[in-house]
PDB file of N, CA, C, O and CB in Angstrom:
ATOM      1  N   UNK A   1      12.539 240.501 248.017  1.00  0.00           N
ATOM      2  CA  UNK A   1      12.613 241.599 248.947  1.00  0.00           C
ATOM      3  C   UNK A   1      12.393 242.931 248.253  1.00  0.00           C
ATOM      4  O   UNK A   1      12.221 244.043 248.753  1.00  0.00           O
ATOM      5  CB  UNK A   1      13.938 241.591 249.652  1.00  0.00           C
ATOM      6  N   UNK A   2      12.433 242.618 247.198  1.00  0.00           N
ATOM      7  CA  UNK A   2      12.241 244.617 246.284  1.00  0.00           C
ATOM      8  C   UNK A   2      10.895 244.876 246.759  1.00  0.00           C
ATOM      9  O   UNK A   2      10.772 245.914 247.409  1.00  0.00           O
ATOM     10  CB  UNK A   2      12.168 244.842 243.968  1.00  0.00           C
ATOM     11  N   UNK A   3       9.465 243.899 246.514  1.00  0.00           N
ATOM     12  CA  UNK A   3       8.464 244.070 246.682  1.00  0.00           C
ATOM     13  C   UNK A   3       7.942 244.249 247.647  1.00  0.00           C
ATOM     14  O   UNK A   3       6.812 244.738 247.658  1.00  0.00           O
ATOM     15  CB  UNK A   3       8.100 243.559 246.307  1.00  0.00           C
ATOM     16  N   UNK A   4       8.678 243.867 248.914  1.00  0.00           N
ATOM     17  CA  UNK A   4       8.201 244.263 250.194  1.00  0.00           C
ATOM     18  C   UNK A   4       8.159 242.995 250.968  1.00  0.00           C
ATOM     19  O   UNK A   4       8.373 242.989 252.180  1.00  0.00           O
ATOM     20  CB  UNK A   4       6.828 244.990 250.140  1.00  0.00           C
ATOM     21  N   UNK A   5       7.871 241.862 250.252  1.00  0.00           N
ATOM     22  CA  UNK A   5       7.961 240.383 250.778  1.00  0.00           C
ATOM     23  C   UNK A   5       8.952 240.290 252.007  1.00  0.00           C
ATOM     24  O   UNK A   5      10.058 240.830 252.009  1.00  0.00           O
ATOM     25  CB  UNK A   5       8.508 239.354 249.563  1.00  0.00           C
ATOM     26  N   UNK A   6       8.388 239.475 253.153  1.00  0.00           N
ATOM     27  CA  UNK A   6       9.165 239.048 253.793  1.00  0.00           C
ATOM     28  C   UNK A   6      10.439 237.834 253.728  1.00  0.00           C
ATOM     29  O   UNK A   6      10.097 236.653 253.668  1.00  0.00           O
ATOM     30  CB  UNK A   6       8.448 238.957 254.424  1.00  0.00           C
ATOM     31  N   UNK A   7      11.239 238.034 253.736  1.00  0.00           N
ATOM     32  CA  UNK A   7      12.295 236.562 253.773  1.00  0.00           C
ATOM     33  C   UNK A   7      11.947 235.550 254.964  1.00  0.00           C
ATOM     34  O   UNK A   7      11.793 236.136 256.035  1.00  0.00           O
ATOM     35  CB  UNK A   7      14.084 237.013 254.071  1.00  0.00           C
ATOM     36  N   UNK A   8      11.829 234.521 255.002  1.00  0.00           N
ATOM     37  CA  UNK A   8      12.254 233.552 256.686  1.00  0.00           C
ATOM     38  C   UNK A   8      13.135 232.628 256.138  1.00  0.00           C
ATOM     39  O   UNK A   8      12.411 232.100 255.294  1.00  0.00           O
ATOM     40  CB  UNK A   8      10.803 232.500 257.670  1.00  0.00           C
ATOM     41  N   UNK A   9      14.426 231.977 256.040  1.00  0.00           N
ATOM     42  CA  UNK A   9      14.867 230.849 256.153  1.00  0.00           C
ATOM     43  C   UNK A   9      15.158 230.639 257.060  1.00  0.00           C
ATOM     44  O   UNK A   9      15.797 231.321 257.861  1.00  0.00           O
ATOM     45  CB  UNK A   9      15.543 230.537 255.590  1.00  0.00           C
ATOM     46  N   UNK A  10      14.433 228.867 257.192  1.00  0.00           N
ATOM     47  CA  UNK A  10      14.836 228.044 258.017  1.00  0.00           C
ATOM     48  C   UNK A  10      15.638 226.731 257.499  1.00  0.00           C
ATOM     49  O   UNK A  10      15.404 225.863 256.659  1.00  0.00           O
ATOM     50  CB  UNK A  10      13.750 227.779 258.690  1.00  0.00           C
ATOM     51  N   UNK A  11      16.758 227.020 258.457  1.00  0.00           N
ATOM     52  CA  UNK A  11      17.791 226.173 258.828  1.00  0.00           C
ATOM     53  C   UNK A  11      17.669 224.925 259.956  1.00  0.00           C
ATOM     54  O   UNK A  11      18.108 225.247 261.060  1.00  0.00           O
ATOM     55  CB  UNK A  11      18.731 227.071 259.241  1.00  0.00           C
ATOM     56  N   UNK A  12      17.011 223.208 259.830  1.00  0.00           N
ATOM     57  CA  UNK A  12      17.016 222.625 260.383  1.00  0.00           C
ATOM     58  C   UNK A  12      18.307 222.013 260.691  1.00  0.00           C
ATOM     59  O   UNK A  12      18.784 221.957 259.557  1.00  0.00           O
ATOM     60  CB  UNK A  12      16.230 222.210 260.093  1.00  0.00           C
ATOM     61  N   UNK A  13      19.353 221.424 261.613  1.00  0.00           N
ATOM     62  CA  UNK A  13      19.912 220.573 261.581  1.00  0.00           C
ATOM     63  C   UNK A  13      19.631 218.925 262.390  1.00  0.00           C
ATOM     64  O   UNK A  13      18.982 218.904 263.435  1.00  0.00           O
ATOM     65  CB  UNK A  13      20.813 221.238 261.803  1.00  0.00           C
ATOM     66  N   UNK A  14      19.947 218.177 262.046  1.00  0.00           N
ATOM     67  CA  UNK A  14      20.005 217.170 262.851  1.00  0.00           C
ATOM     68  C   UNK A  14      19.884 216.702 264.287  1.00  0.00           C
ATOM     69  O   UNK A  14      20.232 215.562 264.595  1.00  0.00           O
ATOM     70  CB  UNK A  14      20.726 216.956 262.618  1.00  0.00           C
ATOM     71  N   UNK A  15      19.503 217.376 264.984  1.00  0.00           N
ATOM     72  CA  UNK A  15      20.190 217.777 266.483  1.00  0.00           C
ATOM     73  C   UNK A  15      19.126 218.052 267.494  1.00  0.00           C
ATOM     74  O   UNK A  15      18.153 217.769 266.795  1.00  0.00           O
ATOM     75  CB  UNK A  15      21.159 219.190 266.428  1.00  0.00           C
ATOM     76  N   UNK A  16      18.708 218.343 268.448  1.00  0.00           N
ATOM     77  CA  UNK A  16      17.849 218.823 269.181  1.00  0.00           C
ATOM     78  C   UNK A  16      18.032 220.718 270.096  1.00  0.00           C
ATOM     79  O   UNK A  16      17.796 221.334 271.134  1.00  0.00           O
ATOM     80  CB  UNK A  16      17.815 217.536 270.103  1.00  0.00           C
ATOM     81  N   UNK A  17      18.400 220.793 269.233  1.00  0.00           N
ATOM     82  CA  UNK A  17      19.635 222.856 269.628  1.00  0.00           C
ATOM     83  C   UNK A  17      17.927 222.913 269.459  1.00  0.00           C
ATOM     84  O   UNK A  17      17.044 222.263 268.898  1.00  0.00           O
ATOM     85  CB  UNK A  17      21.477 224.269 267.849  1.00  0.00           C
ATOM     86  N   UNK A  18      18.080 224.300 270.446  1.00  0.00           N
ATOM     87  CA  UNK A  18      17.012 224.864 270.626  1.00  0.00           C
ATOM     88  C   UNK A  18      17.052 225.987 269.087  1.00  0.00           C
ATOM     89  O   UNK A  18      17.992 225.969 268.292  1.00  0.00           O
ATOM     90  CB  UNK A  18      17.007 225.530 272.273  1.00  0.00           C
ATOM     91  N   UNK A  19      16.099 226.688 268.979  1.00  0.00           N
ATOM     92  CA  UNK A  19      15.852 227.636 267.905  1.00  0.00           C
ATOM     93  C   UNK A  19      16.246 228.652 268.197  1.00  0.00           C
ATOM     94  O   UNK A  19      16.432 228.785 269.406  1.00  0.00           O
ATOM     95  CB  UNK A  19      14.703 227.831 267.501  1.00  0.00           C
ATOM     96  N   UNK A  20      16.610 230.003 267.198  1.00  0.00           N
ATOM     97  CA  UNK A  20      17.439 230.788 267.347  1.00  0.00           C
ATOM     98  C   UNK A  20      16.972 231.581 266.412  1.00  0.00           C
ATOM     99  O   UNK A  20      16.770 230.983 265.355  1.00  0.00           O
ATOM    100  CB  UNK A  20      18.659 230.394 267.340  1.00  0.00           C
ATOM    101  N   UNK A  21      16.697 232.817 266.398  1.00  0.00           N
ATOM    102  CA  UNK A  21      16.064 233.839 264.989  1.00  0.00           C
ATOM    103  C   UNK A  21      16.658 235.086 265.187  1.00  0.00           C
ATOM    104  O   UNK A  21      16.698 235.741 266.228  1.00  0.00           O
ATOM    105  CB  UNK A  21      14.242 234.160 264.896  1.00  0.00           C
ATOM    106  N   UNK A  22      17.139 235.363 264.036  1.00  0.00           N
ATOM    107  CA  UNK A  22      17.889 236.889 263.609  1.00  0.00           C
ATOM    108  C   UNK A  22      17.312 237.189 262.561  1.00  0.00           C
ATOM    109  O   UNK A  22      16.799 236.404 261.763  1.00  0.00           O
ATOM    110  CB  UNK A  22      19.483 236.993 263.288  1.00  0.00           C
ATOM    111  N   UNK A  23      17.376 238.789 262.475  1.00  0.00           N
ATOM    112  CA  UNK A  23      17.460 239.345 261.007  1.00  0.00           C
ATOM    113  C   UNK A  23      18.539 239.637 260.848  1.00  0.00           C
ATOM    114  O   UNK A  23      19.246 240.318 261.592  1.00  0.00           O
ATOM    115  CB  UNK A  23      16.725 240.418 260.595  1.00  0.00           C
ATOM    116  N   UNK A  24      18.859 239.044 259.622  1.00  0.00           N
ATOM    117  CA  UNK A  24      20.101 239.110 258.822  1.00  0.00           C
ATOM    118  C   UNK A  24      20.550 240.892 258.230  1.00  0.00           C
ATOM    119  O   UNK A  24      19.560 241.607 258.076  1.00  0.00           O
ATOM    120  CB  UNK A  24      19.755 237.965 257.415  1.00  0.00           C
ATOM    121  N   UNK A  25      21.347 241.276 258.052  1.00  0.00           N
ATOM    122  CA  UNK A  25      21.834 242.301 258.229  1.00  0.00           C
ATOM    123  C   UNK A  25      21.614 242.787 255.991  1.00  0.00           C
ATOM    124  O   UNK A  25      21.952 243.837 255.442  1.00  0.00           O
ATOM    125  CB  UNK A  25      23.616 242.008 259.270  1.00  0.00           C
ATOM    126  N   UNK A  26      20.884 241.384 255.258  1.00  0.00           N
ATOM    127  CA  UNK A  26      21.054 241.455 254.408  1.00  0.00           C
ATOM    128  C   UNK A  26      19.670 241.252 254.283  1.00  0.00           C
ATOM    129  O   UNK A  26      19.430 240.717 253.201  1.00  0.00           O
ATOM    130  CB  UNK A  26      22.003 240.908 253.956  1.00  0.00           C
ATOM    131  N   UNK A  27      18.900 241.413 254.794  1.00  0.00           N
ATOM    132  CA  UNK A  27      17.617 241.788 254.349  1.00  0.00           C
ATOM    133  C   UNK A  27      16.519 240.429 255.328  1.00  0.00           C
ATOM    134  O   UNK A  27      15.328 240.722 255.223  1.00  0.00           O
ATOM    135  CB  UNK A  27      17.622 241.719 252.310  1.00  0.00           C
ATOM    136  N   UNK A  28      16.665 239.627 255.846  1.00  0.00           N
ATOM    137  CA  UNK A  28      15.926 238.615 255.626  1.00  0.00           C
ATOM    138  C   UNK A  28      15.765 237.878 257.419  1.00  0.00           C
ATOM    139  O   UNK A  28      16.641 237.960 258.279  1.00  0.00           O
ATOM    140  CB  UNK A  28      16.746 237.645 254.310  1.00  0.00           C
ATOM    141  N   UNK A  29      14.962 237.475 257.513  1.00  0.00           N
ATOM    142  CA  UNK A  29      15.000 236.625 258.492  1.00  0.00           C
ATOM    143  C   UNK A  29      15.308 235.126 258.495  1.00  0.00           C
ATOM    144  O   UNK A  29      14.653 234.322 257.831  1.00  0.00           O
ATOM    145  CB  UNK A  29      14.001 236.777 258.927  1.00  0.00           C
ATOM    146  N   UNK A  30      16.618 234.705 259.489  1.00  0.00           N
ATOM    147  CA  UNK A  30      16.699 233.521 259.728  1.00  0.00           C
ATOM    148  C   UNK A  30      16.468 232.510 260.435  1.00  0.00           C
ATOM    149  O   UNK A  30      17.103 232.780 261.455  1.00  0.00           O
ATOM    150  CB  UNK A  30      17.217 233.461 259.689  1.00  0.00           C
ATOM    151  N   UNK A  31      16.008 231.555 260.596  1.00  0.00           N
ATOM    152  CA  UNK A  31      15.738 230.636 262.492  1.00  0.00           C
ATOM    153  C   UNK A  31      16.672 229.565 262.035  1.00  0.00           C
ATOM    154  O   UNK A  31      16.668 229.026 260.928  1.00  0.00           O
ATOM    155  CB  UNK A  31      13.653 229.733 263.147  1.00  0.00           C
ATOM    156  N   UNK A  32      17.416 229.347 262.967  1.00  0.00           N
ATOM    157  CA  UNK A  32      18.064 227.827 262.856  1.00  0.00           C
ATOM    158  C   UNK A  32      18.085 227.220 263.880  1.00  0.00           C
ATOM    159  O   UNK A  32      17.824 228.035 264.765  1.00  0.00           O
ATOM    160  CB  UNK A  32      19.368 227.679 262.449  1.00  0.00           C
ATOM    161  N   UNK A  33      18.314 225.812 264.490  1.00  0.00           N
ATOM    162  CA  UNK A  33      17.585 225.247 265.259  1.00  0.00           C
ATOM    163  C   UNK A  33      17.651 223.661 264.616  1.00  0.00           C
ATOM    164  O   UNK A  33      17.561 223.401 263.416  1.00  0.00           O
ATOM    165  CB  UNK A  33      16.212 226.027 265.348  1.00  0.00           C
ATOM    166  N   UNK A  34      17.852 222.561 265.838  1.00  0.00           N
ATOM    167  CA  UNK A  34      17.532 221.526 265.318  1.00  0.00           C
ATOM    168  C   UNK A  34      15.984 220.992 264.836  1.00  0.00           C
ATOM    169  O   UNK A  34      14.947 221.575 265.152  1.00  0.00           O
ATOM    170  CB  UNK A  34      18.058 220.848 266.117  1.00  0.00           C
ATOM    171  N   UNK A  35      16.040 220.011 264.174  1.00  0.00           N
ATOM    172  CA  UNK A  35      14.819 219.654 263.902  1.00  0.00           C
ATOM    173  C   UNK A  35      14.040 219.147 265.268  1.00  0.00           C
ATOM    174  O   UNK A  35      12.827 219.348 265.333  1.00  0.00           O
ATOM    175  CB  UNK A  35      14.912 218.631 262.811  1.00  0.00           C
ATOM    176  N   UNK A  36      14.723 218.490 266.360  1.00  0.00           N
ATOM    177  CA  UNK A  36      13.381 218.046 267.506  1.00  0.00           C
ATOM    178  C   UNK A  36      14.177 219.049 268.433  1.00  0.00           C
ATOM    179  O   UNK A  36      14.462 218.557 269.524  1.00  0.00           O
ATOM    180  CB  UNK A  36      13.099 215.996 268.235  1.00  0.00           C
ATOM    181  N   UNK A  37      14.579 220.294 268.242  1.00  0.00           N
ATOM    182  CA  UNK A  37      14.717 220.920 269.570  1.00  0.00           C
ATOM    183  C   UNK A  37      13.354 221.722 269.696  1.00  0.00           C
ATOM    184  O   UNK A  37      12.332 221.469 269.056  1.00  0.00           O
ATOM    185  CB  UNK A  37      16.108 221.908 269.694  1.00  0.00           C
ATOM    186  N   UNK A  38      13.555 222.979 270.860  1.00  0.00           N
ATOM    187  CA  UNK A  38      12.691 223.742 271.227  1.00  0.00           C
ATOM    188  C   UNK A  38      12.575 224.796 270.369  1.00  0.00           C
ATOM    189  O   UNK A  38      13.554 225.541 270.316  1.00  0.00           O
ATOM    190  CB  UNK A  38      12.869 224.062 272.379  1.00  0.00           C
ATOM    191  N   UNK A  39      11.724 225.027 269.749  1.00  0.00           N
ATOM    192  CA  UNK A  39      11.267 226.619 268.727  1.00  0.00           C
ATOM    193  C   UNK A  39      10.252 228.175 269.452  1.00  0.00           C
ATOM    194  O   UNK A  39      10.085 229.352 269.131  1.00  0.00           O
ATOM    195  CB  UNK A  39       9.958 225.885 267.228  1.00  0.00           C
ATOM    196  N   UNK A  40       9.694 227.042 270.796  1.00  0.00           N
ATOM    197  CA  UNK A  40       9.171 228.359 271.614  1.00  0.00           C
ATOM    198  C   UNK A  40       9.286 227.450 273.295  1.00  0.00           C
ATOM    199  O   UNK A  40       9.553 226.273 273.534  1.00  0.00           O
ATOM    200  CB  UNK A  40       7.089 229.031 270.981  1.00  0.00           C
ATOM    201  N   UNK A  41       8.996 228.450 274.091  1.00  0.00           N
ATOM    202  CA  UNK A  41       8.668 228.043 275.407  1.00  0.00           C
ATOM    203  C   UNK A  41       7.949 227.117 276.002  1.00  0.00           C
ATOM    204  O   UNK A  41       8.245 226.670 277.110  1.00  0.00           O
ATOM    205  CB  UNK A  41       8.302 228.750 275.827  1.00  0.00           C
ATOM    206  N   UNK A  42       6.772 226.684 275.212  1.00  0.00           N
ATOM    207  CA  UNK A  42       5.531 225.532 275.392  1.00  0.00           C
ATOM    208  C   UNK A  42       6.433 224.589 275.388  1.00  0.00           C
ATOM    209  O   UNK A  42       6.479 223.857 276.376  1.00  0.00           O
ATOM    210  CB  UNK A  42       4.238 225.297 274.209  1.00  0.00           C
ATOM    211  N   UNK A  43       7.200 224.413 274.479  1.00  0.00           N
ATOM    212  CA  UNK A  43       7.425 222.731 273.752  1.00  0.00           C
ATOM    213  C   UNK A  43       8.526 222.080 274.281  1.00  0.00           C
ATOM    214  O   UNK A  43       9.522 222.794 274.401  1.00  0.00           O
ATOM    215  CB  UNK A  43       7.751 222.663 272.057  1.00  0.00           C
ATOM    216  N   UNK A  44       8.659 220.576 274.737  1.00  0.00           N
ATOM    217  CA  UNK A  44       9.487 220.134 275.578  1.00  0.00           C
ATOM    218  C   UNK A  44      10.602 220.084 274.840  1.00  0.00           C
ATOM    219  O   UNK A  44      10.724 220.235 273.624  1.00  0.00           O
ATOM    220  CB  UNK A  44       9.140 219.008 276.192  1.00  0.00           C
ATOM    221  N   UNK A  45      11.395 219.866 275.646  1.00  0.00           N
ATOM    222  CA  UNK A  45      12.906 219.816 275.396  1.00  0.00           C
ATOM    223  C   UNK A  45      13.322 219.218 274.191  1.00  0.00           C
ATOM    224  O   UNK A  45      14.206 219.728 273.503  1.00  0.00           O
ATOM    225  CB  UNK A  45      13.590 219.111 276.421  1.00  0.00           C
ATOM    226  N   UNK A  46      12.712 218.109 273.867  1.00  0.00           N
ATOM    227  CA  UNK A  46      12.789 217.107 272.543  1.00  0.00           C
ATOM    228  C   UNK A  46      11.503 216.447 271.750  1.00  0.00           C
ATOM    229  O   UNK A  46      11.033 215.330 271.961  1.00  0.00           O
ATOM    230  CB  UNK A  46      13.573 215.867 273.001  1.00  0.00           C
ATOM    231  N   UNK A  47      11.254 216.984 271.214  1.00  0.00           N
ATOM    232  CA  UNK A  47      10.367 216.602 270.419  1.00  0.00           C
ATOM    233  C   UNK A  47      10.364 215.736 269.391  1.00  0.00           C
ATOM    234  O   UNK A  47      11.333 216.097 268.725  1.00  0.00           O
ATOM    235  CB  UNK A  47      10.038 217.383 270.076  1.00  0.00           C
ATOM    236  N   UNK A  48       9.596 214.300 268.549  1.00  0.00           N
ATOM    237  CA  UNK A  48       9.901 213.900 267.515  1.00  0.00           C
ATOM    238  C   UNK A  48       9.221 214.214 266.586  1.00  0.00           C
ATOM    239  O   UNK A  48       7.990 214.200 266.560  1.00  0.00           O
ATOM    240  CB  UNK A  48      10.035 212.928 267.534  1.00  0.00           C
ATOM    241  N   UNK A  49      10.111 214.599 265.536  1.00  0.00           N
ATOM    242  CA  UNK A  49       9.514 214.989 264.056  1.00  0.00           C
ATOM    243  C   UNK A  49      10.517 214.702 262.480  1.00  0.00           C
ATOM    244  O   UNK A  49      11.687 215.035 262.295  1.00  0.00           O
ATOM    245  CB  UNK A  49       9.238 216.779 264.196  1.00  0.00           C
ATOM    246  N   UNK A  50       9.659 214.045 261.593  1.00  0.00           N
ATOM    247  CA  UNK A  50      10.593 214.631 260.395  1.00  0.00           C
ATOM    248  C   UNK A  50      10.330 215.590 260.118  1.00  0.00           C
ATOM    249  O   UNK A  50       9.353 216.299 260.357  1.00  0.00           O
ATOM    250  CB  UNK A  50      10.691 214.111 259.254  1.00  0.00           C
ATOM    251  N   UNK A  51      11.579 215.761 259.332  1.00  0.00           N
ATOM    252  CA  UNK A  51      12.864 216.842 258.898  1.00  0.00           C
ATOM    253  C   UNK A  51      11.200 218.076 258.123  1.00  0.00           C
ATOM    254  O   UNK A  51      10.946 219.266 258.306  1.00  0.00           O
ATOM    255  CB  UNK A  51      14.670 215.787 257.098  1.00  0.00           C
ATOM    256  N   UNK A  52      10.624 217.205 257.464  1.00  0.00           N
ATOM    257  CA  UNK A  52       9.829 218.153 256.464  1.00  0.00           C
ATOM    258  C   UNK A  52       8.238 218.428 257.603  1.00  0.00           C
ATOM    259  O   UNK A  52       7.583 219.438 257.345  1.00  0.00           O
ATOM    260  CB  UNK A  52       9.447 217.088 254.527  1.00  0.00           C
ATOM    261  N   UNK A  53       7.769 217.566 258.703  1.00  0.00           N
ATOM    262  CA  UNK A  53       6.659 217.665 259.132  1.00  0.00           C
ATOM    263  C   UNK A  53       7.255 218.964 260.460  1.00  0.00           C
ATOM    264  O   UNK A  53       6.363 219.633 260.982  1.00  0.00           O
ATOM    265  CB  UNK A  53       5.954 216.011 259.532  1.00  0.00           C
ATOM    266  N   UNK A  54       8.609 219.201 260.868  1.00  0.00           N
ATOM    267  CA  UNK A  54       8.655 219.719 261.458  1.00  0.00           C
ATOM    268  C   UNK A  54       9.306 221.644 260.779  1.00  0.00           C
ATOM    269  O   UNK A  54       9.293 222.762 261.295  1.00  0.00           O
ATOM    270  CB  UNK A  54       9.197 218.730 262.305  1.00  0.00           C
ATOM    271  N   UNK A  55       9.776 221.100 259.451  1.00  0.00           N
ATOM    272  CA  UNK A  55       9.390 222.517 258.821  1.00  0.00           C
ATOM    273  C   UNK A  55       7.726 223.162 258.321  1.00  0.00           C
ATOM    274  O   UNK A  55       7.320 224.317 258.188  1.00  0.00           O
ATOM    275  CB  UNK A  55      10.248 222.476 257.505  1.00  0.00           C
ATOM    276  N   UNK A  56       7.185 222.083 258.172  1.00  0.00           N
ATOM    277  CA  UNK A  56       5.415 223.023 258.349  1.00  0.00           C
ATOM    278  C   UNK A  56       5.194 223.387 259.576  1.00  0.00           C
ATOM    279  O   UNK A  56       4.906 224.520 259.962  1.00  0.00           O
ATOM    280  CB  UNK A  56       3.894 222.116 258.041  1.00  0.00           C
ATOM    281  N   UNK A  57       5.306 222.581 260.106  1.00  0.00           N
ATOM    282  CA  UNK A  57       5.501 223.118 261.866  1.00  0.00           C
ATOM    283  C   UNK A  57       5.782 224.488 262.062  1.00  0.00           C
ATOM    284  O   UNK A  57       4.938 225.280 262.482  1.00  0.00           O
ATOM    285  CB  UNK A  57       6.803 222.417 262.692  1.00  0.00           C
ATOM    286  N   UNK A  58       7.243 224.866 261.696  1.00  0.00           N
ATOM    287  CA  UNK A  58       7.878 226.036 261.700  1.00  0.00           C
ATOM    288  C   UNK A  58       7.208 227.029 260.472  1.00  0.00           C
ATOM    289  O   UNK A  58       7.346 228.252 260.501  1.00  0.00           O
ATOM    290  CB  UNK A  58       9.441 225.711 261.543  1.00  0.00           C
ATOM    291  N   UNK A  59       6.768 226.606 259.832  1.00  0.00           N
ATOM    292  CA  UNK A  59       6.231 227.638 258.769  1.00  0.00           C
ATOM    293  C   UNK A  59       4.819 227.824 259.397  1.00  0.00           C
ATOM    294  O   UNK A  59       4.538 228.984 259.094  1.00  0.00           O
ATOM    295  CB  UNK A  59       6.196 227.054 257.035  1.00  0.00           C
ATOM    296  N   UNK A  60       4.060 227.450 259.914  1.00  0.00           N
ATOM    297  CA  UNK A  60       2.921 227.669 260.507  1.00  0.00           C
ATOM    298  C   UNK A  60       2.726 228.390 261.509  1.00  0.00           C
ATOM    299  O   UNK A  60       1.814 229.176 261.765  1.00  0.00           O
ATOM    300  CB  UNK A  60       2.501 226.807 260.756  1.00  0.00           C
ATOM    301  N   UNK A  61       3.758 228.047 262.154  1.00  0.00           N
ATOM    302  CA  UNK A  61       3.923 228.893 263.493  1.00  0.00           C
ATOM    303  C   UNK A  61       4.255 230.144 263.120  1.00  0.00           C
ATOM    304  O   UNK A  61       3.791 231.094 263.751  1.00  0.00           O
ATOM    305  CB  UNK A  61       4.997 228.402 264.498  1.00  0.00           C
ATOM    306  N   UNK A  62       5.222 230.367 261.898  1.00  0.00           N
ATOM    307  CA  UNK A  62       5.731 232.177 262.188  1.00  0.00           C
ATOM    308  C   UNK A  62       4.596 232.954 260.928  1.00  0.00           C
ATOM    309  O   UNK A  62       4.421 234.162 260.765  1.00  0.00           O
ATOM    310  CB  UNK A  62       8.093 232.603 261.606  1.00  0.00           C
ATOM    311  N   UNK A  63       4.119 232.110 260.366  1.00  0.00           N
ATOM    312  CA  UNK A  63       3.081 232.477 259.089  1.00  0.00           C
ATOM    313  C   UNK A  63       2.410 234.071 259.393  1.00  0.00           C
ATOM    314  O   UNK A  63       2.507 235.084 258.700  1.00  0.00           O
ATOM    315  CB  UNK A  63       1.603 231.142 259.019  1.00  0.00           C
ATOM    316  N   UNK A  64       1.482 233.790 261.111  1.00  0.00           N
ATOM    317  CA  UNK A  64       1.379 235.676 261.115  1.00  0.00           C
ATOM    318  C   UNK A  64       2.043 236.204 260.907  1.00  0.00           C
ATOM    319  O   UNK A  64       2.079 236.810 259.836  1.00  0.00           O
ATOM    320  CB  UNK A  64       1.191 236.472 261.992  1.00  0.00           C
ATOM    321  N   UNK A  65       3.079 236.292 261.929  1.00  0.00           N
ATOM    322  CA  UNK A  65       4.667 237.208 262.001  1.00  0.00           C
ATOM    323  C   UNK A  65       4.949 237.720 261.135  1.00  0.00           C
ATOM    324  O   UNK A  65       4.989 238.944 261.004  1.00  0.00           O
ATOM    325  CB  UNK A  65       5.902 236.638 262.187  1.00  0.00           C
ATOM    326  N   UNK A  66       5.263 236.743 260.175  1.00  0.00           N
ATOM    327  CA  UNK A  66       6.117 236.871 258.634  1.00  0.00           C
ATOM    328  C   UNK A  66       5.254 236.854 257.380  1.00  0.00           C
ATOM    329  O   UNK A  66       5.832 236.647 256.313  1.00  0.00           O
ATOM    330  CB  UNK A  66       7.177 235.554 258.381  1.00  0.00           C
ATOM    331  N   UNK A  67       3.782 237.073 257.386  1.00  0.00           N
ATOM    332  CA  UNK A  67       2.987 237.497 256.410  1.00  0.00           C
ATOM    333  C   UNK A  67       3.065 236.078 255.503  1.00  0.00           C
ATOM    334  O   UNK A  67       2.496 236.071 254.412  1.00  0.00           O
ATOM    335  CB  UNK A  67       3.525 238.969 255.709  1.00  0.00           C
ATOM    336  N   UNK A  68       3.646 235.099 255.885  1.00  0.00           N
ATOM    337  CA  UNK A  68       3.350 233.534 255.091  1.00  0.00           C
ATOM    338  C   UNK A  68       1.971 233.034 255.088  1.00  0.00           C
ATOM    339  O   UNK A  68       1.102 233.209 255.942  1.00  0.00           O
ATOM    340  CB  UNK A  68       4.155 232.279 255.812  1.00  0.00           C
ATOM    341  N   UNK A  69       1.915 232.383 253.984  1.00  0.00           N
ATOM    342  CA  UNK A  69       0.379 231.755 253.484  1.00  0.00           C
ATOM    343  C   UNK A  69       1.040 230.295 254.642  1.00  0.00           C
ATOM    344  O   UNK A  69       2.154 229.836 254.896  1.00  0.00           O
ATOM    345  CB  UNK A  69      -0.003 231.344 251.027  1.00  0.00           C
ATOM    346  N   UNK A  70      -0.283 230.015 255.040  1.00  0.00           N
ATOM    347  CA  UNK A  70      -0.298 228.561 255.630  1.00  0.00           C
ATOM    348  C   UNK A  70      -0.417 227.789 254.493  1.00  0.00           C
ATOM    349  O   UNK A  70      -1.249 228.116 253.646  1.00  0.00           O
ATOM    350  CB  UNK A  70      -1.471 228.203 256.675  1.00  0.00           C
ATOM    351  N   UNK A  71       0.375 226.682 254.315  1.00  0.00           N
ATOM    352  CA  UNK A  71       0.283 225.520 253.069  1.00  0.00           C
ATOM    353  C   UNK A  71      -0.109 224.427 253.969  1.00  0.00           C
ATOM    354  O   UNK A  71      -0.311 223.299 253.520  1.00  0.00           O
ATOM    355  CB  UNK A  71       1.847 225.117 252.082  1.00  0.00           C
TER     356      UNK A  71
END
């Protein structure tokens, strides 16, 4: 964060909880959210994904937003 970089952690849990994003009061952005819940409006109620195919998921999706390289 000195450099200007954006923060995002994401917080998957187990669960189907819809997604949830704050900026943290300490510099950074957070989303937490189960791994097959909802992360935007399109996407149904439950989705199946692993734990890691549904964090590229989430890193892809906010990549404009948050100035992230797509991997």
């Amino acid at each position: 964060m000195r450099n200007g970089e954006i923060i995002t952690l994401i917080c998957l849990s187990l669960t189907a909880r819809y997604h949830r994003v704050s900026f943290e009061p300490e510099g950074f952005w957070m989303q937490r959210g189960g791994i097959f819940g909802k992360s935007d409006r399109e996407m149904p109620v439950f989705s199946a994904f692993s734990r890691m195919s549904r964090l590229k998921k989430e890193q892809n999706r906010v990549a404009s937003q948050r100035g992230l390289r797509e991997e």
